[in-house]
C-alpha positions in Angstrom: 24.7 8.2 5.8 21.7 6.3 7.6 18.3 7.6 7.0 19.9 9.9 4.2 17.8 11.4 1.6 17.3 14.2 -0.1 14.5 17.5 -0.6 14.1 20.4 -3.1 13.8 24.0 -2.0 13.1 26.4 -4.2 14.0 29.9 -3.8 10.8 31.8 -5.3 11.4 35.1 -7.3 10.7 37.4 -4.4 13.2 35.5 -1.9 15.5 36.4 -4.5 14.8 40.0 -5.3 15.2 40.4 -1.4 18.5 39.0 -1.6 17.9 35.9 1.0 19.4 33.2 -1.0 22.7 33.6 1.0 20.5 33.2 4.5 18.4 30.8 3.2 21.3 28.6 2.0 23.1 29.3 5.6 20.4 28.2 7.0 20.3 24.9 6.1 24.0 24.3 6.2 24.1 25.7 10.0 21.6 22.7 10.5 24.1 20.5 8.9 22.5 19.7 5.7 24.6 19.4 2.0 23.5 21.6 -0.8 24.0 18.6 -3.4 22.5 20.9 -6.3 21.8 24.6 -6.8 20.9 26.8 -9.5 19.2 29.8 -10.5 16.4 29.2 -13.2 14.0 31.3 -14.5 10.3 29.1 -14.3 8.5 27.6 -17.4 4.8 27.1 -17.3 5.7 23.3 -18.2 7.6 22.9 -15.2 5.1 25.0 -13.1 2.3 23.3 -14.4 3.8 19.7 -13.4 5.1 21.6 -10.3 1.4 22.2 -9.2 -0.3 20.1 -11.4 -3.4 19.3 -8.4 -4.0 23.4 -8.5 -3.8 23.8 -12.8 -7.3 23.7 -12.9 -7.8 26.1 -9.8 -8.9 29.9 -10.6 -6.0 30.7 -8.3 -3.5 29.1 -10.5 -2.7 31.7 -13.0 -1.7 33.8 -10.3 1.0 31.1 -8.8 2.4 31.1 -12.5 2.4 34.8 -12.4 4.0 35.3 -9.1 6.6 32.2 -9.6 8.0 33.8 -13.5 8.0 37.4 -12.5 11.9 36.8 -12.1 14.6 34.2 -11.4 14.6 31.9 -8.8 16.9 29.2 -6.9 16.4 25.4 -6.8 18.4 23.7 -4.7 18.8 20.2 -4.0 19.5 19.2 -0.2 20.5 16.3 1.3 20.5 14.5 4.9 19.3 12.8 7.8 15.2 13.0 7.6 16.2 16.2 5.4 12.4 16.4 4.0 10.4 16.9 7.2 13.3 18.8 8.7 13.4 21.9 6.1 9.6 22.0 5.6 9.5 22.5 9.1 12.1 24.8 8.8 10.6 27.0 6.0 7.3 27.8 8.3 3.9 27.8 8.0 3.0 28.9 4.3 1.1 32.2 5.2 3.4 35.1 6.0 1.4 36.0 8.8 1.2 32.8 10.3 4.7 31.5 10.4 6.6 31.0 13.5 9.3 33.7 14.3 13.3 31.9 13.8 11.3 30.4 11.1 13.1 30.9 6.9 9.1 32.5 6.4 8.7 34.1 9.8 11.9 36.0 9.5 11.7 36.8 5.7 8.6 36.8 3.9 5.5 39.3 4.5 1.9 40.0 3.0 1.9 41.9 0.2 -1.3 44.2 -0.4 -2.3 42.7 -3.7 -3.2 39.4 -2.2 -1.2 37.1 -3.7 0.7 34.8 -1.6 4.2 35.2 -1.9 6.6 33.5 0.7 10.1 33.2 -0.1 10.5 29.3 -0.2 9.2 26.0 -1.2 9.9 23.0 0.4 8.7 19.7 -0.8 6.3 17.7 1.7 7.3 14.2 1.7 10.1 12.1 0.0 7.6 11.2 -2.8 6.9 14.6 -3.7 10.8 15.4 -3.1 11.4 13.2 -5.8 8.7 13.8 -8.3 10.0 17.8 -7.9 13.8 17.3 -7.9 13.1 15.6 -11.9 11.1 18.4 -12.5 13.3 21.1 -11.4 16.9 18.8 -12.2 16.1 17.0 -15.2 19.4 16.7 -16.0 20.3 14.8 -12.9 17.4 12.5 -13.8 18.5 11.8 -17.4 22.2 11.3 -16.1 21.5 9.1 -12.9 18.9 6.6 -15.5 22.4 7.0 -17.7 24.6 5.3 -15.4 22.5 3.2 -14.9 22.6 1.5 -17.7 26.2 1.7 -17.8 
């Protein structure tokens, strides 16, 4: 496929505790995209910390890894024409209260009264960061693809 490439999206916790995994995944087929990779994961800090390793050091930061391992979530791998730009466009702006409506954030996600941001989704923001987060999330895939490589 020309210009094909793939993006992570991550289900967080609360987009599964909702039950949108099913819209959310919809979503993204309806716009033609392949799911090439899905599975439901509970968070490590390891991961999180390499996840959002410019905010570690943040006061903010514990309450990302708090928020992102109070249950399971979904990581999914999907590929497609300028896939990356497409879905973070997609998920909506990152606050709640400021995402567009027929947005995956405007239609699902909401403020909570403790403060902490919680918003149903990740999508990575570029194909570099695509990458870097697909290893972290799919190591597997990683270990296997440098596998046949060598084959």
């Amino acid at each position: 496929m020309a210009n094909s490439e793939k993006t992570l999206v991550l289900v967080k916790p609360d987009g599964v505790a909702e039950g949108h995994i099913g819209d959310i995944i919809s979503r993204l087929e309806q716009k033609g995209y392949q799911i090439s990779a899905l599975k439901v994961t509970n968070a490590t800090e390891e991961q999180l910390q390499a996840h959002y390793a410019e905010k570690v050091g943040k006061p903010y930061f514990k309450e990302i890894e708090t928020y992102m391992m109070e249950g399971p979530l979904v990581a999914i791998i999907v590929s497609g024409a300028s896939v990356v730009k497409a879905i973070h466009h997609l998920a909506g702006n990152t606050r709640p209260s400021d995402a567009q409506p027929g947005s995956i954030r405007g239609d699902y996600a909401h403020d909570y009264p403790d403060g902490i941001l919680r918003n149903i989704i990740h999508t990575s923001d570029s194909r570099e960061n695509a990458h870097h987060e697909i290893a972290i999330w799919f190591p597997e895939l990683a270990v296997s693809s440098r596998k046949n490589e060598t084959d």
